[in-house]
Each structure stands twice: as C-alpha cells, then as structure tokens.
N, C-alpha and C positions, 0 to 999 in steps of 0.2 A: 362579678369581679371579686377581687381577694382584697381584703379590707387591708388597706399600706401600702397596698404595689401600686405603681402606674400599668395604664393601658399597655404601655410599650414591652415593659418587662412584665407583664405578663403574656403578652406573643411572645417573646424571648423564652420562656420558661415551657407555655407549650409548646412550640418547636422541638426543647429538648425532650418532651415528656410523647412527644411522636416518634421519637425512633424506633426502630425494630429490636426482637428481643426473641430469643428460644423460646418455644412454647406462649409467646405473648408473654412471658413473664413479669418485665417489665419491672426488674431489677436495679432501681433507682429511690432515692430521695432529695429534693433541692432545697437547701437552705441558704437564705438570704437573709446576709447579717445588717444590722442596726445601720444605716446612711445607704443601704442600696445599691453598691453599689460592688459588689460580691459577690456573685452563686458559689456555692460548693456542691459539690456533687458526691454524692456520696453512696456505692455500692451497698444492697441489703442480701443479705446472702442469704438469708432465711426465703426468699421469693423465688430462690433458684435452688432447687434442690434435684435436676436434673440428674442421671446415671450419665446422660450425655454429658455434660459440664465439669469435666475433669480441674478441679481448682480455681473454678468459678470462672475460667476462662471466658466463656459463652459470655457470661455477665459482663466479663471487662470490655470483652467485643460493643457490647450493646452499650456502655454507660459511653466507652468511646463515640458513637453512631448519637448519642446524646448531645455530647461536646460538642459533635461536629457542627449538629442542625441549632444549638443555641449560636455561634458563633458566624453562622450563615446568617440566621435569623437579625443578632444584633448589626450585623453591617446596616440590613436595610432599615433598622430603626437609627443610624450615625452614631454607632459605638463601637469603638476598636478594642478587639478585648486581648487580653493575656491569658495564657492556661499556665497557671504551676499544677504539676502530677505529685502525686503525691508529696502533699507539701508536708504533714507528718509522719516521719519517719515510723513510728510505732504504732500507727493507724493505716492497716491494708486497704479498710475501707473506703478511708476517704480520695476517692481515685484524683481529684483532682479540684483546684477554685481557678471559676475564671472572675477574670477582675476585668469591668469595664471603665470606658472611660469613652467620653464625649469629643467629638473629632469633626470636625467640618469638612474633610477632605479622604472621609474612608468613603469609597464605593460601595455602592448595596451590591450583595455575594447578587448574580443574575439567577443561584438556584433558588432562593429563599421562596419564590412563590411555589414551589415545587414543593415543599415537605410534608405538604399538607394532602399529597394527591400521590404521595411515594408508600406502593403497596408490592408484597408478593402474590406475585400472579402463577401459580400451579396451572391452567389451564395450556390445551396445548398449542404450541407456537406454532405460526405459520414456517414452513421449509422456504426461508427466501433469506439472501445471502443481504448483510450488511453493506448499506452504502458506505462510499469511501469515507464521506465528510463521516458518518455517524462513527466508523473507528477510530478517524482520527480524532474525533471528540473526546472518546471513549477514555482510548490510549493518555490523551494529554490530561484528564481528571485523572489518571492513574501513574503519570509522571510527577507529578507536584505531591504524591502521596507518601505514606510510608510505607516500606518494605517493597517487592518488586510484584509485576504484576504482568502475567502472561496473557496472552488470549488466541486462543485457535478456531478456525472457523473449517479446519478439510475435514471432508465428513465423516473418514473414519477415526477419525479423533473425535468427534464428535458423537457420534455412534459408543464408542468405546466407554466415553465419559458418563453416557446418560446407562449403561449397564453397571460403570462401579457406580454413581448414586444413586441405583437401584438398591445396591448389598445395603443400605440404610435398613430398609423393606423386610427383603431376603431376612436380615440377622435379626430385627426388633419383633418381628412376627413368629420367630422361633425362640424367642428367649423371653422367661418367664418376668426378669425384676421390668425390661425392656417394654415389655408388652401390657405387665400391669402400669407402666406408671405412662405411657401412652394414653391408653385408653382412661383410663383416669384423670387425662387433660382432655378430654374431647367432649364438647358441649355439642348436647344434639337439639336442642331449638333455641331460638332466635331468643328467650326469657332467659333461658337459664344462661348462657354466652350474659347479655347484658347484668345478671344479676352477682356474676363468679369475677366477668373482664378478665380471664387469664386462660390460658387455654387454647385451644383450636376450635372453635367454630366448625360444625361438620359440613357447612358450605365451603367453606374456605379449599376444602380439600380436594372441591370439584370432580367428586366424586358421580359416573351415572346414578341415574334414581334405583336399577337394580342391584348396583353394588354399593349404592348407599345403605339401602335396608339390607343384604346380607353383613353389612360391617358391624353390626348391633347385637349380631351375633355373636361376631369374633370378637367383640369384648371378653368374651369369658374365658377361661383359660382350658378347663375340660375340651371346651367345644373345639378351640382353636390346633390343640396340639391334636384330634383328629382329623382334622383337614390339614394340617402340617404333616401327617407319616402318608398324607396323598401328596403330596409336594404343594400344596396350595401358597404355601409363604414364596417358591422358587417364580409359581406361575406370577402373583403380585408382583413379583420384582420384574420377574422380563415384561407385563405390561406396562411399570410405571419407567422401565427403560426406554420404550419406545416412545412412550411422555415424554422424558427428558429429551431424548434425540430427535426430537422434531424443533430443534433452535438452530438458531442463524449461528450461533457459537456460543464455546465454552470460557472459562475466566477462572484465574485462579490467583491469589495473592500470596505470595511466602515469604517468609520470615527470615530471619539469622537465627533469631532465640526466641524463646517461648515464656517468658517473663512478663509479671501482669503487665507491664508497662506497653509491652512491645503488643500486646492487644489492644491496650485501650486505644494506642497510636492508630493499629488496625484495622479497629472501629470509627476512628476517623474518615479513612481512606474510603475502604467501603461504603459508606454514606453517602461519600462522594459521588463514587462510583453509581451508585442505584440513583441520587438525583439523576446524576447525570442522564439515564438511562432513561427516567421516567420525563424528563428536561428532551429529549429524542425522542419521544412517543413511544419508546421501547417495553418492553417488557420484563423480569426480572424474578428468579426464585433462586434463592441459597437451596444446596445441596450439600450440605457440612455434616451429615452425620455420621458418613466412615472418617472422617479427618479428627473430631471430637474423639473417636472410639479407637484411634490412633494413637493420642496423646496420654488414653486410658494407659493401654496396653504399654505404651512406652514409660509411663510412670510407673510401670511394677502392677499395674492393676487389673491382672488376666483374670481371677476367681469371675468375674462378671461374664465370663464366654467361654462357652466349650473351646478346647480345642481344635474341632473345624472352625468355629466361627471365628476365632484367633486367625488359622491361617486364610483365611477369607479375607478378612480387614488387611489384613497385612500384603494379601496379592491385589487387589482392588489397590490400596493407599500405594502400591508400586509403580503399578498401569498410570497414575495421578502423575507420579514423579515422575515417570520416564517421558509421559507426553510435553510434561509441561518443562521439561528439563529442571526439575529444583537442585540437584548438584549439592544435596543436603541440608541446604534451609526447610525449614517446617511448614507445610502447605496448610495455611491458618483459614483459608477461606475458596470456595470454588460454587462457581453460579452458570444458572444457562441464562443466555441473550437471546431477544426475538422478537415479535411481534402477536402478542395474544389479543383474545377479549375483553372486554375489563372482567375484571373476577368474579364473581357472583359472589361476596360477601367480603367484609373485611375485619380485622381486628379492631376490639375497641378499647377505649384507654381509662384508666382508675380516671375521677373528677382532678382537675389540676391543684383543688384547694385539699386534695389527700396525696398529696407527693409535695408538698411545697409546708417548710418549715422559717415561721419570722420571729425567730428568738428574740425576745425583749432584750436581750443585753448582748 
C-alpha cells in the first residue's frame, strides 16, 4: 500500500494507471492533493517521444483511456466524480483533476471489473460474424461517447481495412527514424520487458516461433533495408493484412477537431469501447498507425517520409474515410473486433507508488 491513501483510492488510482498507451508508454503521473479527495492527472511528455505521436496526441488518447477507467473504477468504490480538463490554462500538461465526492446513490459503472482483464489481443480472430445483442452493446457504449463512431462488418470492408493497417508495416519496416525507434522499444525476454515496463514485449506480437527469430535480425538497419529491395517489408504487410482481416468487424471513431482536448475526450470513449468488448468476451487491437502518420503529414511534417510513403499514407487514410464515410472529421482511432485466444503475454505497468504524487501541501 501507499503510505496516505485508503484501500479504495488506491483501486481508483490503479484502474487509471491500467490504461492502454502507444508503445506501453504509459504517459502519465497522478497527484493527490492534501484531504484526498483530488486526483490530477497529469501528461509526462518526456515518456512519449514516439515519431508516431504527432503533438503528443497518442498521450492525450491514453491519459483520456486513464480518466475514463478512474472514473469507472470510483462508481463501484460510491464516488461520483467531476473531470475539469485542463483546469490551468498555461499548463498543456495538466490534462485534467477529477474531484471526488461520496454519494449513496451512484451505481457501480457494471465495467469496472473489467479493467483489470482489458488487453490487445494481435492474435488472429476467428471469421464469425457478431451477434446482434453484442453490436448493439457495442454501438450503445459508443453512443453515450465522444465524437462519432462507425462500425462495419461486410467483408470487403473489412478485407480492405485489415490491408490499410497493414501500410503501418509496409511504411515503418522501410523507413529508417520508423524502424530505429520500433525496434528499440521491443523487449525480447520476459527479464528485460519487466526490468524497462515500456515497450513491446516480443510475445505480445504473437509472432510464429520462425518469424520470431528472423525479427532479431531485422533489428538492424544494414540487414533490413536488404530484404526491403526484395520487397520483404510489402510481403510483412500483406501477411499482417490477412491478420487484421480475419475479424468479425472493423471500428473507427472520428472527430470534428484535432485539439488536445478533443483526444483526451477520445480516450474516454475508446476505453469505453475496449471494456466494453472485453465485458462481450470480445477481442480487441488498435490499428492507428497510418491515422498518427496522417496527422504527421497534415501538420506540415512530411521530411519523416519519402514521397511514396507520403502518397501511401495518404491513399490507405482515403480508403479509411471513404469506408467509413468521415465527410471530413479526422479519423482519431480504428480497431478490429472479434473473437481471439487470449494473448500469450501482456503489458506490464511501472509500480503504482512510481506514478502517484502526495504533495505535503
């Protein structure tokens, strides 16, 4: 235990400190001011230092997907809580304080036992179409959300979807800053993963055992960029396409605007969304990294891609919009749906007494 806290806020705290996060990053700090009754949350941008993470966005997503699972978490301990967003105006980081309060008549959220078992699952999904009840579950955690929220199950849509989050693949396995700082988050034994907690785990990526040990190779950039003038980055993508397109459906949330705000909202939703999923015995993996590499490119930030890989991102992030009809809102997030194994490994999380600050004053 954390010497000050109660039992309760301390589940409250790890609940937030379970969210999901790029690269496992885990782009957070929680401070709990003097009477308790406080959290502030507060963005560490130094944790995210992502090429994907165009203005730390990824991060807002994640400290959002924070909020959400503290806020779940506190119903079922009888606390109704408040979120102000950024309550200092001169402080980007402080994304947001939620202020609890003691309540006899808040219902416990029915996800809250769920946060603790909400993981992405890369393994591939069974081809079996969603029950009714489970979309319209689906659908209605993604009505009560923010921003709008598509979902298609015909299969060439689906097909289609699991080939653009392939170009993730295709483009980072060809590009040199992409490829160094990948491989540079990937922990290859079970010591080192617990000793770093950031990073990819190289089960996680359920990778076969022969394509396991050839990836160890393509660490290296020499080596990589000759298997790359064999197309070898094209082939990785059309197989991790046919990974993706083995889901019951695709999902995709978009935006109006692209404003920190409007993600950390975002990361609410989506949180939602994945209990929900995991709450269905469902299955669940983000596919965001031509959407990220979208926002790059939209922000003026092309020097990071050749110009194929520019018009690549750009015809892939098209195929996104026209499926899912966005009509110009910004497509902030896109996932497959389904029915897998459980993962063979999972992410693990910094101790909760190194993310939690109890200021004496």
């Amino acid at each position: 235990m954390i010497h000050g806290l109660s039992s309760e806020l301390e589940r409250i705290l790890a609940a937030g400190n379970s969210a999901p996060s790029g690269e496992n990053c885990q782009p957070w700090r929680f401070v709990v001011r003097p009477g308790l009754s406080e959290i502030e949350i507060h963005l560490l941008p130094e944790r995210d230092q992502s090429p994907y993470s165009w203005g730390q966005r990824a991060s807002y997503l994640a400290n959002g997907a924070a909020i959400e699972n503290m806020a779940i978490a506190a119903s079922s301990e009888g606390y109704r809580t408040e979120v102000r967003y950024f309550p200092r105006e001169e402080d980007e980081w402080h994304v947001a304080t939620l202020a609890l309060a003691k309540d006899p008549t808040i219902k416990p959220d029915a996800l809250a036992s769920f946060i603790g078992t909400r993981v992405s699952n890369r393994k591939v999904y069974e081809k079996k179409p969603l029950a009714r009840e489970e979309r319209a579950a689906f659908l209605d955690a993604a009505a009560n959300g923010y921003g709008e929220f598509a979902l298609t199950e015909a299969p060439a849509d689906v097909e289609r979807l699991g080939r653009v989050g392939s170009t993730n693949e295709e483009v980072m396995l060809a590009n040199h800053l992409l490829h160094s700082f990948f491989f540079s988050h990937v922990n290859w034994t079970e010591a080192e993963d617990r000793e770093k907690k950031v990073g990819f785990y190289i089960k996680t990526l359920e990778l076969p055992p022969p394509a396991e040990a050839m990836f160890k190779l393509f660490r290296h950039w020499t080596i990589m960029r000759i298997f790359n003038a064999l197309g070898f980055n094209r082939l990785v993508a059309k197989q991790n396409a046919a990974v993706n397109a083995a889901a019951s459906a695709m999902g995709a949330l978009m935006l109006a605007e692209t404003d920190p705000l409007d993600f950390v909202k975002a990361g609410r939703t989506i949180e939602r969304l994945w209990l929900t999923a995991t709450a269905l015995g469902l299955s669940l993996q983000p596919l965001t990294g031509i959407l990220f590499f979208k926002l790059k490119l939209d922000a003026g930030e092309h020097a990071v891609f050749s110009p194929v890989q520019q018009k690549r991102i750009s015809d892939a992030y098209q195929d996104v919009a026209r499926i899912f009809s966005a009509d110009g809102k910004h497509i902030a997030f896109m996932v497959r749906l389904g029915r897998g194994a459980a993962p063979s490994a999972q992410a693990i999380r910094f101790p909760l007494a190194e993310v939690v600050d109890i200021p004496s004053k």
